[in-house]
C-alpha positions in Angstrom: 0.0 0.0 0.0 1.6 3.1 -1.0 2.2 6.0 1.9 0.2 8.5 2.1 1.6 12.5 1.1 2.0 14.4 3.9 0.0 18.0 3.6 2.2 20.6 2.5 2.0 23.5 5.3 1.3 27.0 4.5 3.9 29.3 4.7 4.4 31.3 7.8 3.2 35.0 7.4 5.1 37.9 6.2 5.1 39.9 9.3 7.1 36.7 10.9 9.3 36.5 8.3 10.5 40.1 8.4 10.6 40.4 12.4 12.8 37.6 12.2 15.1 39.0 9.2 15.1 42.3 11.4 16.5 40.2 13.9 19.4 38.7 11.9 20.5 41.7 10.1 20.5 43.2 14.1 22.7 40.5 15.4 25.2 41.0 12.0 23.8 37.7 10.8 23.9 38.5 7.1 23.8 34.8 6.0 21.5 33.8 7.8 19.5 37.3 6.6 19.8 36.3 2.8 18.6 32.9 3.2 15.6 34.3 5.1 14.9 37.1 2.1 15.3 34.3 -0.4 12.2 32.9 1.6 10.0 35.9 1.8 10.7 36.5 -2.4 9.7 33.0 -2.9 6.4 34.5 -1.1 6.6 37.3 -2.5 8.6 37.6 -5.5 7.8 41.3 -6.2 8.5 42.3 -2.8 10.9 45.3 -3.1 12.1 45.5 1.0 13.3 41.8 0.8 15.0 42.3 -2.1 16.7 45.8 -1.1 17.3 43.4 2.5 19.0 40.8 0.6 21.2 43.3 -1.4 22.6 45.2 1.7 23.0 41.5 3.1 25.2 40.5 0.7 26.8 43.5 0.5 27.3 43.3 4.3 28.9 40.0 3.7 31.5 40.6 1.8 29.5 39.2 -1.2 29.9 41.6 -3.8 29.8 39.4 -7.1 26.7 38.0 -6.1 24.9 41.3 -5.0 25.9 42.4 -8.6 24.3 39.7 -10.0 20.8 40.2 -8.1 21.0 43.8 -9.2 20.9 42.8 -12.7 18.6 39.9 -12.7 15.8 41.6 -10.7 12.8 42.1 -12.8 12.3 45.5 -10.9 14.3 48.4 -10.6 14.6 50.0 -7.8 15.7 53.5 -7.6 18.4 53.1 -4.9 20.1 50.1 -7.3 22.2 52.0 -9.0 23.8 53.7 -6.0 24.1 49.7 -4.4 25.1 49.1 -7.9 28.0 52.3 -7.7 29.2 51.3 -4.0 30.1 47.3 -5.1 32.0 48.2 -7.5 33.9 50.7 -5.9 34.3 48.1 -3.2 35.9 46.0 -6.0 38.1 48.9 -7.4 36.3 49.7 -10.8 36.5 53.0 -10.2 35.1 54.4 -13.9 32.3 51.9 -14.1 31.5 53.3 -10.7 31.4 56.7 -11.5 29.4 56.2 -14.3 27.0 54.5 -12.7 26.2 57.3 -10.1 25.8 59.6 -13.3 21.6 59.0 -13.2 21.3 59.2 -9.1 20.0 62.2 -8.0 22.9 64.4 -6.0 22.2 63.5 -2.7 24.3 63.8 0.3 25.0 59.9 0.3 25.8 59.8 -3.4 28.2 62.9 -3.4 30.0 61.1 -0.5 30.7 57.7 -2.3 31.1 60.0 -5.3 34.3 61.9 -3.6 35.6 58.9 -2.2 35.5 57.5 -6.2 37.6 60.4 -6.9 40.4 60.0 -4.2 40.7 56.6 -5.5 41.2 57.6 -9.2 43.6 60.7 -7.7 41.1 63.5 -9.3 41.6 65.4 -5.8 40.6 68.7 -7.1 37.2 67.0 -7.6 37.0 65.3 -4.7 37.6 68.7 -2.7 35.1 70.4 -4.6 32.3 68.3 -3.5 33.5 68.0 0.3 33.2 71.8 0.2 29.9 71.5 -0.9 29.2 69.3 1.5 30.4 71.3 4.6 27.2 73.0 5.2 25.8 69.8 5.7 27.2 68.8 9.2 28.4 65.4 8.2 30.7 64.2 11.4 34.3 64.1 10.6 34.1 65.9 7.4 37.3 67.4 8.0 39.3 64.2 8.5 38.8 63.4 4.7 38.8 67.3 3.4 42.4 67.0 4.7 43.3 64.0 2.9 42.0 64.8 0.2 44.6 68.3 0.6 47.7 66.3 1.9 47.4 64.3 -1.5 46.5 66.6 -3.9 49.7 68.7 -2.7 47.9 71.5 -0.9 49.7 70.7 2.4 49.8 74.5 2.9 46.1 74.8 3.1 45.7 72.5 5.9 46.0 75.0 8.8 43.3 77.5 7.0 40.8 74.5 6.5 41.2 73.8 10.0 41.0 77.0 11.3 37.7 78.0 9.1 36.2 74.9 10.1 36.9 75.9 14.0 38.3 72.9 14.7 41.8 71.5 16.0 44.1 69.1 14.9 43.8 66.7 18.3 40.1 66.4 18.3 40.4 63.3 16.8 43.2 60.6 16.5 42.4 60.7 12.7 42.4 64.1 12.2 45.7 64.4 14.3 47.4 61.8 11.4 46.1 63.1 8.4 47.3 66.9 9.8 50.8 65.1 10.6 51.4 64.0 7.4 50.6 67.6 5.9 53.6 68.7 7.8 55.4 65.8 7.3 54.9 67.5 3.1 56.2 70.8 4.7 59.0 69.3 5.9 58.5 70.1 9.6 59.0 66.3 10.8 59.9 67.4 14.8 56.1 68.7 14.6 54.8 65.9 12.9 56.5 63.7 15.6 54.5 65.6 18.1 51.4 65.3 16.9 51.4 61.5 15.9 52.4 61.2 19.5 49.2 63.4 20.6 47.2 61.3 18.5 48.3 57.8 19.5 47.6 59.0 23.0 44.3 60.1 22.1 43.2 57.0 20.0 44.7 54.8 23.1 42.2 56.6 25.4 39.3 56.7 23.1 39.5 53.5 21.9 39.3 51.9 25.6 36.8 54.0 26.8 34.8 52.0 24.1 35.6 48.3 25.4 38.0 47.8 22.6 40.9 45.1 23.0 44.1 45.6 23.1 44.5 44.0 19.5 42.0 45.8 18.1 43.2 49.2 19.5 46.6 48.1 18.2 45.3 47.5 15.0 43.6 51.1 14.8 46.8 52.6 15.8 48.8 51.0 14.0 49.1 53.9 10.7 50.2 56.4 13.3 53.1 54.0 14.4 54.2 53.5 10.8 54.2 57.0 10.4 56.1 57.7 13.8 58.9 55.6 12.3 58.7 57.1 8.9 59.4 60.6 10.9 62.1 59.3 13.1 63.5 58.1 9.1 63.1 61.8 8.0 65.2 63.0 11.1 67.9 61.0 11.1 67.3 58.4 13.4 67.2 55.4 10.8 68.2 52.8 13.5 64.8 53.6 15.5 63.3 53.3 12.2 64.4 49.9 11.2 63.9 48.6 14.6 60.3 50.2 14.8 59.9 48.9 11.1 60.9 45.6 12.8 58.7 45.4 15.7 55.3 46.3 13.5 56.3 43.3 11.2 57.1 40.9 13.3 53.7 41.3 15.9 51.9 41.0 13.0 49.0 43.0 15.0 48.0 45.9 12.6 46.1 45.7 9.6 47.3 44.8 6.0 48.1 47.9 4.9 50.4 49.4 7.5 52.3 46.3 7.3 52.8 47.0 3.8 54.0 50.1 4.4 56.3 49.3 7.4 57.6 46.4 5.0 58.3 49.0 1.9 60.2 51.5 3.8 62.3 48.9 5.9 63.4 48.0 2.4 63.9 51.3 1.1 65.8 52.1 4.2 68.2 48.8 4.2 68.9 49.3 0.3 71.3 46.8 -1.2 71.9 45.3 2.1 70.3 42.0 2.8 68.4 41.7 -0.8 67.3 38.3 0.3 65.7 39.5 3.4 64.0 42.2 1.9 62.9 40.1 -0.7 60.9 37.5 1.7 59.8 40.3 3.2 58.0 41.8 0.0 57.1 38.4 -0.6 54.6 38.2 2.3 52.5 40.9 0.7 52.1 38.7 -2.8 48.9 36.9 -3.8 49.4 33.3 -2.5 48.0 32.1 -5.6 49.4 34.3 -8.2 52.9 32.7 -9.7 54.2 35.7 -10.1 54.9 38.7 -8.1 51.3 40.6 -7.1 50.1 42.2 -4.5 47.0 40.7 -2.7 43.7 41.7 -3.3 43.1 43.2 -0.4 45.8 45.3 -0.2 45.5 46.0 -4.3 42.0 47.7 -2.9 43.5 49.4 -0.1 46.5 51.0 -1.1 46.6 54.4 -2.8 48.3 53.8 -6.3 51.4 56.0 -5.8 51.9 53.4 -2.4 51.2 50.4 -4.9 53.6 51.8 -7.7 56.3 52.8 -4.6 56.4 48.5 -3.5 56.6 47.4 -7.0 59.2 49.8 -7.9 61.3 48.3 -5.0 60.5 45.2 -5.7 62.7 45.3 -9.2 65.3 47.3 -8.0 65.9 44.4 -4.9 65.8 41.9 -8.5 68.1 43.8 -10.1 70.7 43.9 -7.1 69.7 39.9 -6.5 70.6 39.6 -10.0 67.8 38.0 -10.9 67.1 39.6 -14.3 64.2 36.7 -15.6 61.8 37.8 -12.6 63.1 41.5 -13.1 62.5 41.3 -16.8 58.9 40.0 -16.3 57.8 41.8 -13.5 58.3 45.4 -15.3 56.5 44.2 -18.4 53.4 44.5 -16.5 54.0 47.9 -14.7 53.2 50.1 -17.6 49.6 48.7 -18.0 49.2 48.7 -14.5 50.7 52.7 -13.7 49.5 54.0 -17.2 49.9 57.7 -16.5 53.0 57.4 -14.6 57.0 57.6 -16.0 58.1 55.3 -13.0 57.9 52.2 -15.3 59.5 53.4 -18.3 62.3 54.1 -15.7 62.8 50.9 -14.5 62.5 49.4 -17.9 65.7 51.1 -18.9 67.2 50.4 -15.7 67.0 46.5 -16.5 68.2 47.4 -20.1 71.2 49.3 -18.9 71.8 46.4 -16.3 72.1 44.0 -19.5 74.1 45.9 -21.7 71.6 47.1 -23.6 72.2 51.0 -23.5 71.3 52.0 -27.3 68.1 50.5 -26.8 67.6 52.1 -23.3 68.0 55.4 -25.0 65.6 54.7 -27.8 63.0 53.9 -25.7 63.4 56.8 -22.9 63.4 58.8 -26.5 60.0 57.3 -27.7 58.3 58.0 -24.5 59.4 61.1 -24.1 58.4 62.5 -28.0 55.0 60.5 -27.3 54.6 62.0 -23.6 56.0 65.5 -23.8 54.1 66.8 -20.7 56.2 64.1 -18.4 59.5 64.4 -20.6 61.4 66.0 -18.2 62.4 63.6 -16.1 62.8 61.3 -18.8 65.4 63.8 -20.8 66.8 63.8 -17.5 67.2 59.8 -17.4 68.5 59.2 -20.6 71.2 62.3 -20.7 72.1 60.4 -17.2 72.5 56.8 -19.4 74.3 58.7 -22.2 76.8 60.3 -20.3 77.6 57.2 -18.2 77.8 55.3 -21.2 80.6 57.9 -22.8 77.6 59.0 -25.3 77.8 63.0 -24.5 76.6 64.0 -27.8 73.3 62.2 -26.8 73.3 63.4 -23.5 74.0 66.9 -24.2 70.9 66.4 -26.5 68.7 65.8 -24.3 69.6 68.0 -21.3 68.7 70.4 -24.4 65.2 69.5 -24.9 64.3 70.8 -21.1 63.1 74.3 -22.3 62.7 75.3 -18.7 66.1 74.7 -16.7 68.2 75.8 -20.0 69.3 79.5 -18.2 70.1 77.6 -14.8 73.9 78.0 -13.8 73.8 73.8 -13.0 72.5 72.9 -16.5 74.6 75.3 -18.3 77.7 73.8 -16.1 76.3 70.2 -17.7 75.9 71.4 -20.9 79.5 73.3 -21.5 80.7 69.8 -20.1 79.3 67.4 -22.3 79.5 69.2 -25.4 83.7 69.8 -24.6 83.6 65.7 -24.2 82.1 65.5 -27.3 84.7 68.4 -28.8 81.9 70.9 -29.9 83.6 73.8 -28.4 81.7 76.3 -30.7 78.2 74.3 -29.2 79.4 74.8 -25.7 80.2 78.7 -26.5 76.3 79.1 -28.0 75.7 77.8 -24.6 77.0 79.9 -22.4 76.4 83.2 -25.0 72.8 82.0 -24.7 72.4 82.2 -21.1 74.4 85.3 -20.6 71.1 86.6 -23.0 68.7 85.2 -21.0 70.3 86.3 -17.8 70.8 90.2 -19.0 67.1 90.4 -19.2 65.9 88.5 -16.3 64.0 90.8 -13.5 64.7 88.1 -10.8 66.3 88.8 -7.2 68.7 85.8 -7.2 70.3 86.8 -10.8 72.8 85.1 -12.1 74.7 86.8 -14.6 78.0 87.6 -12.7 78.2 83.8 -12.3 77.5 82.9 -16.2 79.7 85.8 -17.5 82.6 84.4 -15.2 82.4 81.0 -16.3 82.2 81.8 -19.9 85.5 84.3 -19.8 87.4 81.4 -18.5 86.0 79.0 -21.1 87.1 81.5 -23.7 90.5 81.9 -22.3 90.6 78.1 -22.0 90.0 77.8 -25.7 92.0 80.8 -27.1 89.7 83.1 -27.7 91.4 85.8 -25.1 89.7 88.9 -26.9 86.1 87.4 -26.2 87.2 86.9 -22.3 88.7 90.3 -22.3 85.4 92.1 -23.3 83.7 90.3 -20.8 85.3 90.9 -18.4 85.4 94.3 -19.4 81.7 94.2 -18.8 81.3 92.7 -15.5 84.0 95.6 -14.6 81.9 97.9 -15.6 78.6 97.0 -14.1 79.6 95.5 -11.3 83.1 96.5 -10.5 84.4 93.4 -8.4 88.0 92.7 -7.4 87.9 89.6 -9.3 86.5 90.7 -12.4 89.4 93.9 -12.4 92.0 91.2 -11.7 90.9 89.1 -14.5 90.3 91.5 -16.9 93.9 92.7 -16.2 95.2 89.5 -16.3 93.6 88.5 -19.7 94.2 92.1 -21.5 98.0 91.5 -20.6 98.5 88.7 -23.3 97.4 91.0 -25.9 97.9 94.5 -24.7 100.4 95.8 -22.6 99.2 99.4 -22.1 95.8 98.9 -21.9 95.8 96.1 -19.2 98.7 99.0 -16.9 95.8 100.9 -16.9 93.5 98.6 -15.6 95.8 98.1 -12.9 95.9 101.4 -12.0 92.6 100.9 -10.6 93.5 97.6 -8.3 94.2 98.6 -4.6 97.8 98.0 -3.1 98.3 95.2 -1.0 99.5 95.9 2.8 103.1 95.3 3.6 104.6 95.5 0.0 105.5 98.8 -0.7 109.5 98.1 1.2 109.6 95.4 -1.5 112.2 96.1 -4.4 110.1 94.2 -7.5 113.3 94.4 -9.8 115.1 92.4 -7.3 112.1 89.9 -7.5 112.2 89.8 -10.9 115.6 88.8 -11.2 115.0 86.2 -8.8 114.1 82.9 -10.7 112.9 80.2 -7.6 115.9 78.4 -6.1 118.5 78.9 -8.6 121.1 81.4 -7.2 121.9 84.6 -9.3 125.3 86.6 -9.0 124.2 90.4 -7.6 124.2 92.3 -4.7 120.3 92.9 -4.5 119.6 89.3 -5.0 122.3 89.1 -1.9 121.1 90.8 0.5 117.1 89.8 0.1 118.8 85.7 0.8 121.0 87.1 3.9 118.1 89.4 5.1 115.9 86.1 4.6 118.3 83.6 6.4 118.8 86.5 9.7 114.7 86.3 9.7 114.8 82.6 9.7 117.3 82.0 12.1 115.7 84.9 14.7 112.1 82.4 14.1 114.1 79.1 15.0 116.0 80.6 18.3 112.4 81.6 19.3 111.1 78.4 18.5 113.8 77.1 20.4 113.2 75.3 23.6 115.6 74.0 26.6 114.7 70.3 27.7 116.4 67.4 29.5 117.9 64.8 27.9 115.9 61.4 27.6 118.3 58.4 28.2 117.2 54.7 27.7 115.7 52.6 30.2 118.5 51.8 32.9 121.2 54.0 31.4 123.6 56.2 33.5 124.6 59.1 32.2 127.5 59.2 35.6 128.8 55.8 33.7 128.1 55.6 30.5 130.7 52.0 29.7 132.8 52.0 26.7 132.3 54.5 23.5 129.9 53.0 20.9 131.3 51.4 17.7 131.8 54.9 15.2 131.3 52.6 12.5 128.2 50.7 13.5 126.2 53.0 11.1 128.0 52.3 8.1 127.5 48.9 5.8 128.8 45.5 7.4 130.6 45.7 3.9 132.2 49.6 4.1 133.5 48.6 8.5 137.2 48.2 8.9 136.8 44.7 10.6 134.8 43.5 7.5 136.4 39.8 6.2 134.9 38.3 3.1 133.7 34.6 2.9 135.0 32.4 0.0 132.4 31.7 -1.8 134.3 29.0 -3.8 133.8 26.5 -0.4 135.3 23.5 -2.7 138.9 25.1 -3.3 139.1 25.9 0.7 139.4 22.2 1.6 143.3 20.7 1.8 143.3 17.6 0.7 146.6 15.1 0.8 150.0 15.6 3.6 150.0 18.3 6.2 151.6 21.5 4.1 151.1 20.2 0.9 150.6 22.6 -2.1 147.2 22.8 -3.8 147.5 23.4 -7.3 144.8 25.9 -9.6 143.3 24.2 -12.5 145.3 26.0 -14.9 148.9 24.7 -13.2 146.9 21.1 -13.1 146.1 21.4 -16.8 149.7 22.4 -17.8 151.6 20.1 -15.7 149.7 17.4 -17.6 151.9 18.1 -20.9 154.8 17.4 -19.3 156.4 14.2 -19.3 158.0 14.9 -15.7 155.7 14.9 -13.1 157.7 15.2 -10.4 159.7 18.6 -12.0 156.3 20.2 -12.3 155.7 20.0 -8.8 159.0 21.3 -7.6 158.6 24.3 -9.6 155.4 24.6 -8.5 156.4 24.8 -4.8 159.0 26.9 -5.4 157.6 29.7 -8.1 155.8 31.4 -4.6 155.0 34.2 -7.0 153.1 32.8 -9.4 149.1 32.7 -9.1 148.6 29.7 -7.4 148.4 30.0 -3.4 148.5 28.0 -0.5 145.3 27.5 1.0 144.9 28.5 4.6 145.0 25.2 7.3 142.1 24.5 9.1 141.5 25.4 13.0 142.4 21.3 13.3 145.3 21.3 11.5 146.7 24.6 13.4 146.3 22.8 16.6 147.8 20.1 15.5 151.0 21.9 14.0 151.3 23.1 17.6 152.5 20.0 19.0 
């Protein structure tokens, strides 16, 4: 018998069903929420409050893919969708699809927020502080906190203190507020300040933070930017080993959020440089995508980080490959960067970097040369770049090239020094002349304070003098006599007009002031003195006797009575015997020197006691002869021939004495 079908039951009502998804989403129990809206649209598929419910749930959860997807499926649109819409994917960092989905919401406060925070990302700051100005009239808390961001990185670190002070409100009301104003003069370069007021504000945050029940790794975790940027400060001043250890301490506790750690990681590298690559390399791999082969930052902290933080960690990251040697990973790594930094020259840097690193320096300088005709507006620090490349690759042709192209520094004493430089190297001397002719023009018509031109005129006279062209130099310095009448100028105009004119350069020096103390002087006499060679005259005479009588009158001056040091244990009552006279002199050069015979062989007396030894030569004559015995008398009678008798031995002396 077959079993009978239990009754389906009715669904429970609608009020139920909400009062208990009111009670989920209260208790932050957004799956739990969603399942329960799936429910009531089952119900009640046209019910608009579950739906928005199970949107924000999602949303709440983390969920963003699939609140997208209910967005776009629901058969109705709501108006608030696109705004949900707007907010997930600026949660997933598609910034332009973002903003162009807020284009048909009606400018509400809520949408103008999310707007401005879509236009920090992108780094359109001018934008974003145009609406948070709108929006001050509003009275939305801590409006100031991100109004002074939004100055600190658009460049306006200067305008800080005036927001502040319009808005009647001071930099410690807030831990938040006390950062973001720290790293405004942090941009102003007033880092003991800074220092103070991160200090302030981690006292502050510690205080507020407990008085709301907060643990003490959660309150660490809040604080945790302000302790980054303490030891970014104590960086700045000069205490870099507090910085590393600082640096140190964050990473290793591992108790702040993802971001400051990637910060603290990125200036501990910076910081160490080419010491301890491999180090810094584990380190920068901590903030990589565990599931990405290569080198990327996780997602998280791809959301999170500003883009010029982003660009600074990658940007490390190949320079550490680069010292580790590892070119592949280098190679492949900055492939990427261009698509990822599109408006930035960063990239384009490091690409030639790896080219120079493998030789490749004519095609590092074509491609600095492309970007930099495609890009014109950021070509300056590329001309910059490549002149750098050039010159260091003994191109200065190239490199005086494009130090050229920089309209804007071309009158600058610095670029001209670079300029004259590089074109001598490259033995355009007329080039380096139309240099320096140039920015004596520019510099003759300036209306600036700081002016230049008695610098620019300087250097170019002795460039012309060094090159020959002494009538150029003269007239120059001719001109800087005239207009501005320095010793120096007088001195080299006189010094210059001599080689060419005689008369003309004795009445320049007319004009130059006598020196104290030289008027007793007799300059013939000097003149006729040539260094250290002596010459016959009285004059010449009585300047070396008066000279040595000065000398002499310095040293018995100078001259000072003191006792006589002895050696350790020596009396000066009895001194012992005289020391050797000749113990100074070569063991060779001594009066007691005796040679050794080298020739050890013809020293030793072979045969009777007193027996003549006979030279080779006697030996080798003697053989001729059919008499033996007649040689050898001869031989010991003939005692001035050239043979000698050998000298005994100490044994055979003894023995002769018995």
């Amino acid at each position: 018998m077959a079993p009978k079908a239990k009754p389906s039951q009715p669904p429970p009502p609608l009020e139920d069903l909400f009062t208990t998804l009111d009670r989920h989403i209260n208790s932050f129990s957004f799956d739990n929420a969603v399942k329960l809206a799936d429910q009531i649209l089952v119900v009640a598929p046209a019910d608009e409050d579950a739906l928005r419910c199970k949107i924000v749930a999602l949303i709440k959860d983390d969920r963003l893919d699939l609140a997208l997807s209910a967005i776009r499926s629901s058969r109705t649109h709501l108006p608030d969708f696109d705004f949900l819409k707007a907010y997930c994917l600026y949660r997933q960092n598609k910034l332009n699809e973002a903003l162009e989905s807020l284009k048909t919401q009606e400018r509400t406060t809520e949408t103008m927020l999310l707007e401005a925070q879509i236009l920090y990302r992108l780094g359109k700051m001018d934008a974003c502080l145009d609406i948070y100005q709108k929006l001050q009239k509003s009275k939305i808390d801590n409006l100031e906190i991100n109004c002074v961001a939004s100055l600190v990185m658009g460049g306006r670190s200067s305008e800080v203190q005036g927001l502040l002070d319009s808005l009647r409100v001071k930099a410690t009301s807030s831990f938040e507020l006390a950062y973001n104003t720290a790293c405004s003069l942090i941009e102003r370069k007033k880092y003991t300040d800074a220092e103070q007021l991160l200090l302030s504000g981690r006292r502050i945050g510690q205080e507020v933070l407990m008085e709301d029940n907060l643990p003490d790794d959660e309150i660490e975790s809040e604080l945790a930017p302000l302790a980054v940027q303490l030891a970014y400060v104590q960086q700045l001043l000069g205490r870099k080993q507090d910085a590393i250890e600082a640096y140190i301490d964050i990473i290793k506790r591992d108790m702040a959020d993802e971001s400051s750690i990637a910060v603290a990681v990125n200036n501990l590298v910076s910081l160490r440089g080419p010491k301890d690559v491999s180090d810094s390399l584990r380190k920068l791999d901590r903030l990589k995508d565990k599931e990405a082969q290569n080198f990327q930052l996780a997602s998280e902290l791809d959301l999170k980080l500003p883009a010029k933080e982003k660009e600074a960690i990658y940007a490390n990251r190949v320079l550490l490959l680069l010292h580790a040697n590892k070119m592949d990973q280098a190679r492949e790594l900055v492939s990427r960067l261009p698509d990822m930094f599109p408006e930035s020259v960063i990239p384009i840097l490091l690409q030639a970097a790896v080219l120079v690193r493998e030789n490749k320096v004519g095609k590092a300088e074509e491609l600095l040369a492309q970007f930099a005709g495609k890009y014109p507006e950021k070509s300056k620090v590329v001309h910059l770049a490549r002149a750098q490349v050039a010159a260091a690759a003994g191109h200065p042709h190239i490199a005086a090239d494009s130090v050229a192209k920089i309209s804007d520094i071309q009158h600058m004493p610095a670029t001209v020094a670079t300029l004259v430089s590089l074109k001598e190297r490259a033995s355009d001397i007329e080039g380096a002349a139309a240099v320096l002719d140039s920015a004596i023009k520019w510099w003759s018509t300036a209306m600036t304070e700081d002016n230049k031109l008695n610098i620019i005129m300087q250097e170019a006279a002795s460039f012309k003098i060094r090159h020959g062209k002494e009538d150029d130099a003269a007239k120059l310095y001719e001109e800087l006599v005239k207009s501005q009448g320095g010793i120096e100028a007088l001195v080299g105009l006189v010094t210059t007009v001599a080689r060419t004119d005689v008369d003309k350069a004795e009445l320049y020096e007319k004009q130059l002031k006598a020196l104290p103390g030289l008027k007793e002087i007799d300059v013939d006499s000097l003149e006729r003195t040539s260094g250290v060679k002596q010459v016959d005259g009285p004059a010449h005479v009585g300047v070396t006797e008066s000279h040595e009588e000065g000398k002499n009158k310095t040293k018995a001056k100078k001259k000072r009575k003191r006792k006589p040091r002895y050696p350790k244990g020596f009396d000066p009552a009895n001194p012992g015997p005289p020391p050797d006279p000749e113990r100074w002199l070569p063991r060779r050069e001594r009066s007691t020197y005796r040679p050794k015979r080298k020739d050890k062989k013809a020293a030793q007396v072979r045969g009777a006691q007193g027996a003549v030894v006979r030279e080779k030569h006697d030996v080798g004559s003697s053989s001729n002869n059919s008499n033996p015995k007649v040689s050898l008398a001869a031989a010991s009678k003939g005692s001035s021939g050239p043979s000698q008798q050998s000298k005994p031995s100490s044994k055979s002396r003894k023995k002769s004495r018995n």
